[in-house]
Residue, then its C-alpha position, 0 to 999 in steps of 0.5 A: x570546467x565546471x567547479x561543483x561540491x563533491x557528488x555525495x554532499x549533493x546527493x545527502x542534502x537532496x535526500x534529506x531535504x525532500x524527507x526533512x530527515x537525516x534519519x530517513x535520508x541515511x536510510x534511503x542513501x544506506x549510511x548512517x545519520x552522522x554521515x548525513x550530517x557531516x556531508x552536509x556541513x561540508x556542502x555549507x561550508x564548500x559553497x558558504x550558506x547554510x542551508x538547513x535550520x537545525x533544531x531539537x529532533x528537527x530540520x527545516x530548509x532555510x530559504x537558499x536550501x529551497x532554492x537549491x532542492x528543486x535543481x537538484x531534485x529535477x535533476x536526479x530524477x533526469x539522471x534516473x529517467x536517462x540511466x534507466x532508458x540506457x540500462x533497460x535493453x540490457x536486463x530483463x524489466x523487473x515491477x514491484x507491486x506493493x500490498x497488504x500480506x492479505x490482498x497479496x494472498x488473497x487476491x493477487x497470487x491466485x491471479x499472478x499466473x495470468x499475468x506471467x502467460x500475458x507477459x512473460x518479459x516482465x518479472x512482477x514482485x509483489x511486495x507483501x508488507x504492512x508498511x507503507x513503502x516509499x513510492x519515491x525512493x524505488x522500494x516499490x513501483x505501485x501500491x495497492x493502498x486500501x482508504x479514503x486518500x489523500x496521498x500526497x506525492x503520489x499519483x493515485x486512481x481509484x480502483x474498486x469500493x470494497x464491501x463487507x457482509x457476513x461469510x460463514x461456512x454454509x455447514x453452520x446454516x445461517x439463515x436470518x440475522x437473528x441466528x448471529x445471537x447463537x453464533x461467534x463473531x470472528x474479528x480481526x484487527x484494524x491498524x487504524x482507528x477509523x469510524x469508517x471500519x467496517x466492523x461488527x459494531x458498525x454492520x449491527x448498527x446499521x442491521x439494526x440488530x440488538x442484543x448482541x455484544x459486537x466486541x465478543x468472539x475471537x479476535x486476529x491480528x491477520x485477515x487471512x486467519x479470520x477467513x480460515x476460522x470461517x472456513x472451519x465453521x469457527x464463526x461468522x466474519x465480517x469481511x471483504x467481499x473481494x478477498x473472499x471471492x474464491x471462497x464464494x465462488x467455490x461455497x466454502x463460505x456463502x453470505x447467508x444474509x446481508x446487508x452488505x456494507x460499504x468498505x473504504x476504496x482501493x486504489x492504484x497508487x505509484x510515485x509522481x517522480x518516478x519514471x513511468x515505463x512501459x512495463x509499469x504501464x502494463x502492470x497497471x493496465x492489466x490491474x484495471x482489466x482485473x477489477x474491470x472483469x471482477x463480477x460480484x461475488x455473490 
């Protein structure tokens, strides 16, 4: 008989160790932090070490608590891989695809259909949020993460390079760059401060275009509505040649001049401790053959 600390001490101290956070490790084991703590104190107390070195707003694993995570850790994700291998005969195979509320829109619902008619066994969820969800805890089986990378933890595989020009609604008529000292820029809002954005400074810059101010227009907080602004003939945006693709393909928006700037990279990103099943293999597959067959949107 083997004499083991009780299941939810371990399960406690594996979440917050492998997040280095009670916070995080209440959220993930849906409890509260004091929950967290108090089943760790009790772990220490039941096998007689201390297995975390606690400090102010902080916690770090002591050298027996590193000994003890990577058992733990491998053997969750063993428990995980053989309960999901029995359970999946029994429901239907459910993936969910993470990605911005933008690309979402833009570029997977318009192609979600053909997804559905080539594998109709598996339900696709796409998750639309801004937040970077944890790939490791199950919230998501793959992400779409737009930038240069790294990401630790995950296994990632470049997708497609984004690249940016001016879109306009062709009612506008622009012609030449010089046109752009008569008409509204359209904006929208990086969250991240980067002097890789492509944004409107960095297209003059590169345009070699004086004279205009790159700050002026109107400005938004979401993609989506920036491409709807252009579509209404409100401006010219800078924007992701992939997202506006159906738009160009059906010229409600053209590219009246370039040049075409290089965006950051797309890539196919999903968490290295979590099972890879067949179902998660085909959605991946079926995202490769989609850029494999995007053409240029020009």
């Amino acid at each position: 008989m083997r004499r083991l600390p009780p299941l939810s001490g371990l399960r406690a101290f594996e979440a917050a160790a492998r997040h280095l956070s009670f916070k995080r490790a209440a959220q993930e084991l849906h409890v509260t932090p004091t929950a967290i703590s108090h089943q760790v104190r009790q772990l220490e107390e039941v096998i007689g070490v201390t297995l975390f070195e606690r400090r102010t707003r902080q916690v770090l694993l002591t050298a027996e608590g590193q000994v003890l995570l990577p058992v733990l850790r491998d053997g969750f994700d063993s428990f995980a891989r053989v309960i999901e291998g029995l359970s999946r005969r029994q429901r239907r195979a459910t993936v969910t695809l993470s990605a911005t509320p933008a690309f979402t829109a833009k570029w997977l619902v318009p192609r979600i259909a053909g997804f559905h008619n080539a594998r109709p066994d598996i339900d696709l969820t796409l998750l639309a949020t801004l937040e970077v969800v944890d790939l490791n805890s199950g919230v998501a089986d793959l992400a779409l993460r737009y930038g240069p990378g790294p990401y630790p933890g995950l296994s990632a595989e470049p997708l497609a390079i984004d690249r940016f020009a001016p879109v306009a609604s062709p009612r506008l008529g622009l012609k030449k760059p010089a046109d752009l000292h008569s008409a509204t820029l359209l904006h929208f809002d990086w969250r991240r401060s980067d002097s890789g954005n492509p944004t409107w400074r960095r297209w003059l810059k590169i345009a070699g275009m004086d004279g205009i101010d790159s700050r002026a227009g109107l400005r938004f907080s979401d993609e989506t509505h920036a491409i709807q602004a252009a579509v209404a003939g409100t401006g010219v945006a800078l924007h992701s040649l992939l997202l506006v693709s159906a738009e160009l393909a059906t010229k409600t928006l053209v590219v009246p001049f370039g040049p075409e700037i290089e965006g950051f990279t797309l890539h196919l990103v999903r968490g290295s401790r979590r099972p890879l099943t067949e179902p998660i293999e085909a959605t991946q597959a079926w995202l490769r053959a989609q850029f494999a067959q995007s053409s240029s949107p020009r």
